[in-house]
C-alpha positions as CSV (number, residue, x, y, z in Angstrom):
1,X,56.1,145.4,76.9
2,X,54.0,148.3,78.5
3,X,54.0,148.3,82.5
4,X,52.1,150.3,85.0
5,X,55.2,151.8,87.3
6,X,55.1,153.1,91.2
7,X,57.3,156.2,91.7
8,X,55.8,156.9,95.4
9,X,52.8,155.9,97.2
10,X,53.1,158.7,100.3
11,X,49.9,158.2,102.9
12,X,49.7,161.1,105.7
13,X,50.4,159.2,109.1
14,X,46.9,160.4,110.1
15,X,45.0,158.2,107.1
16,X,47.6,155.0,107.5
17,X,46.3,151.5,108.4
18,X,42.5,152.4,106.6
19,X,43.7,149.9,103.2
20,X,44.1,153.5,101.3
21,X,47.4,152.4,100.1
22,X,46.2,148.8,98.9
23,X,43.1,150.9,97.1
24,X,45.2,153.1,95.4
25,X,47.5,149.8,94.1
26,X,44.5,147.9,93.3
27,X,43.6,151.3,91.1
28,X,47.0,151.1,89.4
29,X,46.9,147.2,88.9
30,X,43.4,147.2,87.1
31,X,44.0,150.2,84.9
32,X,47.3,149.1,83.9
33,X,45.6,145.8,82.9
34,X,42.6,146.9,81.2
35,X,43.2,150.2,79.7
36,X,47.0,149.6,79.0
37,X,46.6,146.1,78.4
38,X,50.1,146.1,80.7
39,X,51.9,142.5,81.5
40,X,52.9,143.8,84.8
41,X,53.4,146.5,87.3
42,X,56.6,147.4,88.9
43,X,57.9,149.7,91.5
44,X,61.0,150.7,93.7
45,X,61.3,150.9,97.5
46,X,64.2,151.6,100.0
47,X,65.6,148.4,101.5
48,X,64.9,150.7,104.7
49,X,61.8,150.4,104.9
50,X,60.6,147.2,106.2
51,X,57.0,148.5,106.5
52,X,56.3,149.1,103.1
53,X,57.8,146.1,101.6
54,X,56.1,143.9,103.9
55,X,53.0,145.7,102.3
56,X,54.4,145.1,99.3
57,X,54.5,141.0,99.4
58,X,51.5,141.1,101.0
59,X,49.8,142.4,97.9
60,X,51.9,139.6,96.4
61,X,54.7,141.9,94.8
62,X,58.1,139.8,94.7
63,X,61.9,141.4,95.1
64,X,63.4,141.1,91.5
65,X,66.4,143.0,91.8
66,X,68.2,145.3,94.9
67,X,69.7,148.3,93.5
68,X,72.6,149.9,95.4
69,X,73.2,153.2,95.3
């Protein structure tokens, strides 16, 4: 099944808090879905950082596996 993936969504501190990371995602999501005709979109981020996880679930992304290591 083709899936749009997230290696790294990196904002410059300067540009944070302005929605350019949920823009950039909503960009991913609707190409992936469109284009690619893809059933999901999936990503990876460190259990360190609490920030971007809770901007994560609030785009309505779910945990579905913790890596270790």
């Amino acid at each position: 099944t083709w899936h749009g993936h997230v290696t790294a969504v990196t904002v410059a501190p300067y540009f944070r808090r302005q929605g350019l990371a949920k823009a950039l995602m909503d960009i991913l999501e609707s190409v992936s879905e469109k284009i690619h005709n893809a059933y999901y979109v999936d990503l990876f981020v460190r259990s360190s950082n609490p920030v971007a996880i809770g901007m994560y679930r609030k785009l309505g992304y779910d945990i579905y596996q913790i890596v270790d290591k």
